[in-house]
C-alpha positions in Angstrom: -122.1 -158.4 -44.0 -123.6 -155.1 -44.2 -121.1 -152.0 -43.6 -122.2 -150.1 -40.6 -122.8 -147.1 -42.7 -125.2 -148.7 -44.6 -127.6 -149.2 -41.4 -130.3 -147.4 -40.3 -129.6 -146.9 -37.0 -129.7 -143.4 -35.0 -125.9 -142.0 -36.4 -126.5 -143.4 -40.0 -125.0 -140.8 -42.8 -123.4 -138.9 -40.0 -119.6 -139.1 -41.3 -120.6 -138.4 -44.6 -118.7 -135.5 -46.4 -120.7 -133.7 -48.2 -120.9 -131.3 -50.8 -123.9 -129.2 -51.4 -124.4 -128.2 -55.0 -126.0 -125.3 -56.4 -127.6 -126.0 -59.8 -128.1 -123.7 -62.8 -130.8 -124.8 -64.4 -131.2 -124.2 -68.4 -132.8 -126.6 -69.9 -132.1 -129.5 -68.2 -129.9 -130.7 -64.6 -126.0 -131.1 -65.3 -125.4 -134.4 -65.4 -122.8 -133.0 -62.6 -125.3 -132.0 -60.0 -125.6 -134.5 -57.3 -129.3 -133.0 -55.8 -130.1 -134.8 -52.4 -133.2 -136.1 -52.2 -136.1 -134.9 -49.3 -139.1 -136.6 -47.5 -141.2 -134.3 -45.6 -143.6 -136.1 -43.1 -145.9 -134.1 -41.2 -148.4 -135.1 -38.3 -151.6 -133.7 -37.4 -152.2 -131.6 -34.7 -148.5 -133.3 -32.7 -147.7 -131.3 -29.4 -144.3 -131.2 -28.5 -145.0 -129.5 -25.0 -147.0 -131.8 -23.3 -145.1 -135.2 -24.1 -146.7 -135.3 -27.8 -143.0 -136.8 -28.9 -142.6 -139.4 -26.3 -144.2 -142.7 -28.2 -142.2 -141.5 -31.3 -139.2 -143.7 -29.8 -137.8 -145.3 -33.3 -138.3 -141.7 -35.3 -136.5 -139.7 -32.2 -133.2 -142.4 -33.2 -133.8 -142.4 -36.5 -134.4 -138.8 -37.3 -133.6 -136.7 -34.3 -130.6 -138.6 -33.2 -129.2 -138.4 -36.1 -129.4 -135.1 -36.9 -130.7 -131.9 -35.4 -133.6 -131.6 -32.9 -134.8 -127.6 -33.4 -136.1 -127.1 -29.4 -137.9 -123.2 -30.5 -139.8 -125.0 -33.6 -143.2 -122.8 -33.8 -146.3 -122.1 -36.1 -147.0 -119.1 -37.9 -150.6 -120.1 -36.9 -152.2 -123.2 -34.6 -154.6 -123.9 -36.6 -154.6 -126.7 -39.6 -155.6 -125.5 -42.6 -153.8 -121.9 -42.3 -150.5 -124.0 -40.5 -150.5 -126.1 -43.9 -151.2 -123.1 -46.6 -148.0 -121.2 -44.7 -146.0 -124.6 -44.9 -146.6 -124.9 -48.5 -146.2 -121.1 -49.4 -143.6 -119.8 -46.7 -145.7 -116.6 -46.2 -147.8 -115.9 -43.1 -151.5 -116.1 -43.4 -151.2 -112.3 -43.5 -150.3 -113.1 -46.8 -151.8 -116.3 -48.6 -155.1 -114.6 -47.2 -156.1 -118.2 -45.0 -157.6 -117.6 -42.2 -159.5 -121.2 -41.2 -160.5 -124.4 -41.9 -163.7 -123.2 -43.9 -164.2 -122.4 -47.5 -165.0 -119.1 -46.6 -162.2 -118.8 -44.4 -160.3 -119.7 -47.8 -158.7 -123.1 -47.1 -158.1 -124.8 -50.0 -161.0 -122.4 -52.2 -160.7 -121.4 -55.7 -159.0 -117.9 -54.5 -155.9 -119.8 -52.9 -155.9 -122.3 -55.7 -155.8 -119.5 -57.9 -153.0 -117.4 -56.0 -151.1 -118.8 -52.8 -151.1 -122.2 -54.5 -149.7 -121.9 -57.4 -146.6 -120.6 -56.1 -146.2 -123.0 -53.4 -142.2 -124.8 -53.7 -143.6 -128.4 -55.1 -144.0 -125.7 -58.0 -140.2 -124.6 -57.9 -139.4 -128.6 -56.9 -140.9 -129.7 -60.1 -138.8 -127.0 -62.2 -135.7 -128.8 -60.6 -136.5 -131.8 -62.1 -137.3 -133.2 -58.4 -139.9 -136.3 -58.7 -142.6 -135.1 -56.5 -145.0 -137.9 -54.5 -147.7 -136.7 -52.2 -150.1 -138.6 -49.7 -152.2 -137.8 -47.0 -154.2 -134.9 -45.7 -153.5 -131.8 -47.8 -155.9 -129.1 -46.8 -159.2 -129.1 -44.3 -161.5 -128.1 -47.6 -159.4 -130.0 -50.1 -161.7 -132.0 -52.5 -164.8 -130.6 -52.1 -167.2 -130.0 -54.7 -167.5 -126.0 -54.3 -163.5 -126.1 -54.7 -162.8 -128.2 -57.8 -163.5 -131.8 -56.6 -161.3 -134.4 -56.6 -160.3 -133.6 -60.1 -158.3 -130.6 -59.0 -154.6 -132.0 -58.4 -152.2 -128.7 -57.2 -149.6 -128.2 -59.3 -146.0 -129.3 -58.2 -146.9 -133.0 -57.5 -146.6 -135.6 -60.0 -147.9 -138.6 -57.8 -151.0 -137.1 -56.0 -152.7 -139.2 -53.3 -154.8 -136.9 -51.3 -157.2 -137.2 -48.7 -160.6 -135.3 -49.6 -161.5 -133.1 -46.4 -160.2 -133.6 -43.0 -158.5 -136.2 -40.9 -160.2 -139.9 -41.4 -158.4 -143.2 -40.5 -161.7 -145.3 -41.7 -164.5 -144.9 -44.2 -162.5 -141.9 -46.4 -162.2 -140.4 -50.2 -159.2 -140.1 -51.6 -157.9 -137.9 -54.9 -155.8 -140.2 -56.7 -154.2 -138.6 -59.8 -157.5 -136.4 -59.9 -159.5 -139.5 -59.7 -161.8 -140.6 -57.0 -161.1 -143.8 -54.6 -163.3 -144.6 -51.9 -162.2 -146.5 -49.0 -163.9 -148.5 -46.1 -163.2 -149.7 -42.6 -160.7 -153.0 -43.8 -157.4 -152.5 -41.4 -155.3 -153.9 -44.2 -156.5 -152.4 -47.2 -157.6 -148.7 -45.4 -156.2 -147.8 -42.5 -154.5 -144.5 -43.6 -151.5 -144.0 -42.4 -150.4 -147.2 -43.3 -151.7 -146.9 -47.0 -149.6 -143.4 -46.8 -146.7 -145.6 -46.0 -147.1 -148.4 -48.8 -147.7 -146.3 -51.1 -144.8 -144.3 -50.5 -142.7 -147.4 -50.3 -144.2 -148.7 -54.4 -143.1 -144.5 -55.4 -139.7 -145.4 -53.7 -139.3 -148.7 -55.5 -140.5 -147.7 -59.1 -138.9 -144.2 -59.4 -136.6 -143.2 -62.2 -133.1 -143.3 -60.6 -132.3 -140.6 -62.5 -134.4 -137.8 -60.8 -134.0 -136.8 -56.9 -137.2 -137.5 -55.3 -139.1 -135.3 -52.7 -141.8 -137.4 -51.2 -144.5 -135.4 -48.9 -146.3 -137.8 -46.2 -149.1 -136.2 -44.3 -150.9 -138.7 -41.9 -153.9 -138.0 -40.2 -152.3 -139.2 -36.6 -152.8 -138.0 -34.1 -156.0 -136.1 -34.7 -159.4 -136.7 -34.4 -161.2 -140.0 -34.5 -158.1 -140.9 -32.6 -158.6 -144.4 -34.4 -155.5 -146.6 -33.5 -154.7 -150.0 -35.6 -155.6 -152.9 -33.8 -151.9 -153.9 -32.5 -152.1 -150.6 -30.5 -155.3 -150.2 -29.1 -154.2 -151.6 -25.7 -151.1 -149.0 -25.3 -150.5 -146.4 -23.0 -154.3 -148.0 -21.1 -152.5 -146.1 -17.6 -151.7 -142.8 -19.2 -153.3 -139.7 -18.6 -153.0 -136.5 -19.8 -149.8 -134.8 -17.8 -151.2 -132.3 -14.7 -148.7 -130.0 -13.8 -147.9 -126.4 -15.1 -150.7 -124.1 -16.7 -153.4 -127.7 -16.2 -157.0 -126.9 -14.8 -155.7 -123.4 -13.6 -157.7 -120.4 -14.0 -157.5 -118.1 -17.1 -156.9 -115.2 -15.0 -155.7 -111.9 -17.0 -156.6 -113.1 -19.9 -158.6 -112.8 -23.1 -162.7 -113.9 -22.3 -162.2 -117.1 -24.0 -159.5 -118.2 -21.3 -161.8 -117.1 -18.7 -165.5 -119.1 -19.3 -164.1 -122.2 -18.7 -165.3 -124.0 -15.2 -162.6 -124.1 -13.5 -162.0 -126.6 -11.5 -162.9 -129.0 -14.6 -165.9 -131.6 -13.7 -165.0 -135.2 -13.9 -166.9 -134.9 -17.6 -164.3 -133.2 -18.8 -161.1 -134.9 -17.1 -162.4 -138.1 -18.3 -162.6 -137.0 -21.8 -159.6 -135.4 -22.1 -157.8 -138.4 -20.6 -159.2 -140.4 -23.0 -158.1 -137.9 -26.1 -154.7 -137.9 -24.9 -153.9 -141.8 -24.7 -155.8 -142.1 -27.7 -153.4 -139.9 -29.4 -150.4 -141.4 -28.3 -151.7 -144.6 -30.1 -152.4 -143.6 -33.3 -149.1 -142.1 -33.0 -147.5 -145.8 -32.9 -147.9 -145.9 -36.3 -146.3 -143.0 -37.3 -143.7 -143.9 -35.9 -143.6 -148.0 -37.7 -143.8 -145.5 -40.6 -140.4 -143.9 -40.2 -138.7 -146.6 -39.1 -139.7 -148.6 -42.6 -139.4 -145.3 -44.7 -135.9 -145.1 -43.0 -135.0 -148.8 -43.7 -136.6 -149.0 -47.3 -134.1 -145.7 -48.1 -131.1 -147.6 -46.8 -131.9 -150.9 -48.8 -132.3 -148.5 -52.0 -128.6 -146.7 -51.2 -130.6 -143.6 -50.5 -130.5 -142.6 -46.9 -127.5 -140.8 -46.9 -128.4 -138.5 -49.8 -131.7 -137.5 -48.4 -133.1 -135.1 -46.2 -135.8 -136.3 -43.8 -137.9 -133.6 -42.1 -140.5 -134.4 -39.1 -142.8 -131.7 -38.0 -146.1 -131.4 -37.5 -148.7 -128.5 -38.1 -149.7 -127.1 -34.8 -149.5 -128.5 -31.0 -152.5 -129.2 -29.1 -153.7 -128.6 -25.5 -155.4 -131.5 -22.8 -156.4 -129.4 -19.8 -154.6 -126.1 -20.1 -155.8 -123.5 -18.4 -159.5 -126.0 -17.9 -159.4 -126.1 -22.0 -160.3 -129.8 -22.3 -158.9 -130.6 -25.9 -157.9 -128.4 -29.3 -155.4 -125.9 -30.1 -156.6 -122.1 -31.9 -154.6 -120.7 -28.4 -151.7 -118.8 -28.3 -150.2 -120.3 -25.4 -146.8 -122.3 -25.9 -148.9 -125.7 -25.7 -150.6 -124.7 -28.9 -147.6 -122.7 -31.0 -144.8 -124.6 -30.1 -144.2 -127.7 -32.9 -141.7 -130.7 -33.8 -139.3 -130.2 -35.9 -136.2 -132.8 -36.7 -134.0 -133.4 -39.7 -131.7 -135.4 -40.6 -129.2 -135.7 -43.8 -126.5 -134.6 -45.8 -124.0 -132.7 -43.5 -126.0 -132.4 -40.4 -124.1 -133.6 -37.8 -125.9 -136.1 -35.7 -127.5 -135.3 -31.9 -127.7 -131.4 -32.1 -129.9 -129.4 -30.0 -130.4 -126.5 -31.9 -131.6 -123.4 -29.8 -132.3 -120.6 -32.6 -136.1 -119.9 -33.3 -137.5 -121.8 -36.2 -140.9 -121.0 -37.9 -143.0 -123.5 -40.0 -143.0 -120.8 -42.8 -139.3 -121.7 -42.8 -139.3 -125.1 -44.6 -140.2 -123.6 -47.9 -137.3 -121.8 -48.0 -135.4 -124.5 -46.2 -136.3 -127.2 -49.2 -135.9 -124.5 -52.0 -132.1 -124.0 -50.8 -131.5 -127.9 -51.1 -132.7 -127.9 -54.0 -130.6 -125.5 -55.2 -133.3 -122.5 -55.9 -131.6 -119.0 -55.7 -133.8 -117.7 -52.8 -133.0 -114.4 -53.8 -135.8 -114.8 -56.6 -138.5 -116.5 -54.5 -140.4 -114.0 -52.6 -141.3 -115.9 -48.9 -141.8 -114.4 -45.4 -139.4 -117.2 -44.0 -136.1 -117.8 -44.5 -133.9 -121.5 -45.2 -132.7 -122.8 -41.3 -130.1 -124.4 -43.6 -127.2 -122.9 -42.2 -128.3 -123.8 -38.6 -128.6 -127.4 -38.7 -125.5 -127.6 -41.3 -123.2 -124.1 -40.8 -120.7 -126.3 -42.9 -122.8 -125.9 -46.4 -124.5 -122.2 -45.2 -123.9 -118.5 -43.9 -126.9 -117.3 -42.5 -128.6 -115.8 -39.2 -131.5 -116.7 -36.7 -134.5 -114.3 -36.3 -135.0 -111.7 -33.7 -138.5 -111.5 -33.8 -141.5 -113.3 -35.1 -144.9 -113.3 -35.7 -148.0 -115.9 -34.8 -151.8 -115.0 -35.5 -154.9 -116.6 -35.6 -158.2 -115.2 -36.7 -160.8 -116.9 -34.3 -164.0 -118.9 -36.0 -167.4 -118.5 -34.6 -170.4 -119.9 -35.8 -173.7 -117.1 -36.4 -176.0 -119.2 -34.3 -176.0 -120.5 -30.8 -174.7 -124.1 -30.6 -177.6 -126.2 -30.0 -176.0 -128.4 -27.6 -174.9 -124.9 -26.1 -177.8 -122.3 -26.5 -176.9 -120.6 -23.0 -173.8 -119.6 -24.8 -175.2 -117.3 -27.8 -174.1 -117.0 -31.0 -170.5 -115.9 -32.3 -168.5 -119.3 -30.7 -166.9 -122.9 -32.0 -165.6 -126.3 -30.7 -168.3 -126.3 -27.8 -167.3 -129.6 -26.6 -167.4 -131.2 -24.0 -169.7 -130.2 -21.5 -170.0 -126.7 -23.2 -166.2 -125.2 -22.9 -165.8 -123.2 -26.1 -162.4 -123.7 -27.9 -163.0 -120.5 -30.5 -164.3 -117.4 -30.8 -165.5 -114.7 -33.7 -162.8 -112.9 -31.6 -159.9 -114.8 -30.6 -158.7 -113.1 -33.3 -154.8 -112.2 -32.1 -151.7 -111.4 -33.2 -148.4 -112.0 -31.2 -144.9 -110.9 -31.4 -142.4 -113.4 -29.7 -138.8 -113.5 -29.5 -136.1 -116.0 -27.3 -133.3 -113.4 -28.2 -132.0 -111.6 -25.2 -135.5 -112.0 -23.9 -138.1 -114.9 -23.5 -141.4 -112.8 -23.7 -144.6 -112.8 -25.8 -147.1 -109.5 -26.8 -149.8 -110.2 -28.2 -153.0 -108.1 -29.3 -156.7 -109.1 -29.7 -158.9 -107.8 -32.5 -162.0 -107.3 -30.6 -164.3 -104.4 -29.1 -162.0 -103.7 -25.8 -158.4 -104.5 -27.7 -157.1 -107.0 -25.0 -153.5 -107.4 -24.9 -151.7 -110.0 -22.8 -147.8 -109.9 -22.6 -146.1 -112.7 -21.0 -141.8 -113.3 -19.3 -141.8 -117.1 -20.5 -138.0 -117.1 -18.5 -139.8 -116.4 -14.7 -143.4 -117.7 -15.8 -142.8 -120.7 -18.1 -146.3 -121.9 -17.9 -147.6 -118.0 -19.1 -150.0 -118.3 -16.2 -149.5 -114.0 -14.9 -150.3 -111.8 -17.8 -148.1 -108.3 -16.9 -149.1 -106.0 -19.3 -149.8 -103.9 -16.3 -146.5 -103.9 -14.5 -143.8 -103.8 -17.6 -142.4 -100.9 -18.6 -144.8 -98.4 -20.8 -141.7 -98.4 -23.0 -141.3 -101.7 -23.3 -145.1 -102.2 -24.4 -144.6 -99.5 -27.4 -141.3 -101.3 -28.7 -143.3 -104.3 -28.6 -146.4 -103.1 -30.5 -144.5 -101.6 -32.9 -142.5 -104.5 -33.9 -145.9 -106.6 -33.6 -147.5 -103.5 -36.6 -144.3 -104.2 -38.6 -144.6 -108.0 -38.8 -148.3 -107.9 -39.8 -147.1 -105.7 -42.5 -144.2 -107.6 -43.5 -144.2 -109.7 -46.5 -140.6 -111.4 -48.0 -137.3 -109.7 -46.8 -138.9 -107.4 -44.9 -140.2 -110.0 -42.4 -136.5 -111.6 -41.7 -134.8 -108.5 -39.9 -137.7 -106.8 -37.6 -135.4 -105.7 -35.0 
């Protein structure tokens, strides 16, 4: 009969003591050095405010119960491509320079291969001997002819299985060791997230025992197609999208963008982003048969309780917000605010952990497991080790912290839109524009002492909102008119020093 240790069920690992070693590295690992392994899954466009965890039942036991639940986990950036290149690097997008999901915006072009990448921590991973397995979606551009093709595999990653361009479920191109393999519409030979998962499972099974692993799974769920596998296409058929807070309410006080909505929505738009939202949910189903297997197949191997397991996603999402139908790009809590649990060695099981995470934090986070000397990697965040296990770390929460976006327009009117003019994106439906040449921001937030939010709008009239998230949860007043004048300077002028920040300098704004 199988100890009750040696289960995967929600407290799994939890007794384990645990000593985390730091390793010298020469020439090769002491034999000595007991490295934990890591997985690092990460969704696609996951909300956490609007209910984007609740059909992630078996991964919320598995993961979250079982470790640490971070309730302030936030984006640098709610966007994908510049979320991911700030995941990967630990800097802001002030820094790796990505400001979209274009080429031209830099995601995934021969400039970030050629900088940011190359100094992303699979890089500093593979130096500590760590056997390193990707799948999934990498970056928006990733695979394209103009950046490299399929050929170009970053380096870091000795297994490579990378979907070329943006989210698919069907019908997709993947990068296979640099290679190209095409995929079709076959539920059992292509449906993506579950390929992420068997594949992950062979890499398990046929590693060198030898090596700690760091495995990297990046579904496309629950973004666009919103394709669910068959089992689940009849879920959640009664759900819609939830109505209360900040929903179908007026953009007064704000930035232009928040204010051309019709408001009330028409039925056109209800309907649709109904639809989006239980569609989500489903595809989300198998994310979730994807941890609990991942979980299991660590357990059977003697695994689990020497690894790490992070969920997170990249950015939140919005259904109705402020008559937004569906996207994110805002920088509302809906759209910043992001997953984040972890479970392993020495993290007790069932915290709630209140300090102010960033996604530019896991970098830093992984390199400290792996038993990289931070002190010599130069990244904006900084390793939340020592909050979710104060038993291996010393360390400190931010004060302060940054999120910014720069806003993506197209030169030409939409045709489906031509009443709109030129300079504005994600038209859809029923011509509500989700981005803007301008929604360009940049926003200073902190949860210490104060719950509040300044931000500041590159455009022609320099729009500033400021928000109290403790008496106006739903950031639905904008009172940059009735704080205190002094109040608005300290605010900008942390908001100047946080743009400018790069490395130390960006842990300890005050």
């Amino acid at each position: 009969m199988a100890r009750s240790e040696d289960r995967p069920h929600a407290g799994g690992g939890s007794t384990l003591v645990f000593t985390l070693f730091t390793c010298v590295v020469v020439t090769i690992r002491s034999a000595a050095c007991a490295a934990s392994n890591m997985v690092l899954i990460l969704s696609d466009d996951q909300d956490v405010y609007l209910g984007g965890m609740t059909p992630m039942k078996k991964s919320q036991a598995l993961i979250g119960d079982a470790g640490a639940v971070f309730v302030n986990s936030f984006t640098a950036t709610p966007l994908c491509c510049p979320s991911r290149s700030s995941l990967l690097t630990g800097n802001y997008p002030h820094n790796h320079a990505v400001r979209n999901n274009s080429l031209s915006g830099n995601c995934s072009s021969l400039l970030w291969q050629q900088g940011p990448e190359s100094g992303a921590f699979p890089v500093y991973l593979q130096k500590q001997q760590y056997h390193t397995f990707f799948a999934g979606k990498y970056l928006n551009k990733y695979g394209k002819k103009e950046a490299g093709d399929v050929g170009h595999v970053p380096p870091g990653w000795d297994e490579w299985h990378a979907l070329v361009g943006n989210s698919q479920y069907y019908n997709y191109t993947l990068s296979v060791n640099g290679k190209e393999e095409k995929h079709g519409d076959s539920y059992e030979q292509d449906y993506l997230t579950d390929l992420i998962l068997n594949r992950s499972l062979h890499f398990l099974e046929s590693r060198n025992p030898g090596r700690p692993f760091f495995l990297m799974l990046a579904p496309p769920a629950p973004h666009s197609p919103w394709i669910a596998a068959p089992q689940y296409e009849k879920q959640f058929i009664d759900v819609k999208a939830p109505r209360e807070g900040s929903f179908d309410k007026p953009g007064q006080d704000k930035h232009w963008l928040l204010r051309q909505p019709t408001n009330p929505m028409p039925s056109s738009s209800l309907n649709f982003l109904d639809n989006a939202y239980r569609k989500r949910w489903q595809t989300l189903l198998s994310v979730d048969d994807m941890v609990e297997k991942l979980v299991t197949k660590l357990n059977d191997l003697k695994e689990l309780n020497n690894t790490y397991i992070f969920y997170t996603s990249d950015n939140g999402y919005h259904a109705g917000q402020f008559s937004l139908p569906i996207d994110k790009r805002q920088l509302y809590e809906f759209d910043i605010r992001i997953p984040l649990m972890v479970r392993g060695p020495g993290i007790k099981p069932k915290q709630a952990l209140q300090a102010p995470v960033l996604n530019i934090d896991l970098a830093p986070t992984i390199l400290d497991i792996s038993g990289v000397n931070l002190s010599y990697v130069n990244m904006d965040g900084q390793s939340f080790l020592s909050q979710m296990a104060p038993s291996l770390r010393n360390g400190t929460a931010r004060s302060f912290f940054l999120v910014e976006h720069t806003g993506e327009g197209q030169p030409s009117p939409d045709p489906a839109c031509p009443q709109l003019g030129p300079g504005l994106s994600q038209c859809i439906p029923d011509c509500v524009c989700e981005d803007a040449y301008n929604n360009t921001y940049a926003c200073v937030r902190t949860l210490v002492e104060h719950n509040l939010q300044y931000c500041e709008f590159a455009d022609s009239v320099s729009f500033v909102e400021m928000y109290n998230l403790t008496t106006d949860p739903h950031q639905l007043e904008n009172i940059v008119k009735k704080v205190d004048p002094t109040l608005l300077q300290e605010m900008n002028l942390r908001l100047i020093k946080l743009q400018s920040c790069a490395g130390e300098s960006c842990h300890d704004v005050k």
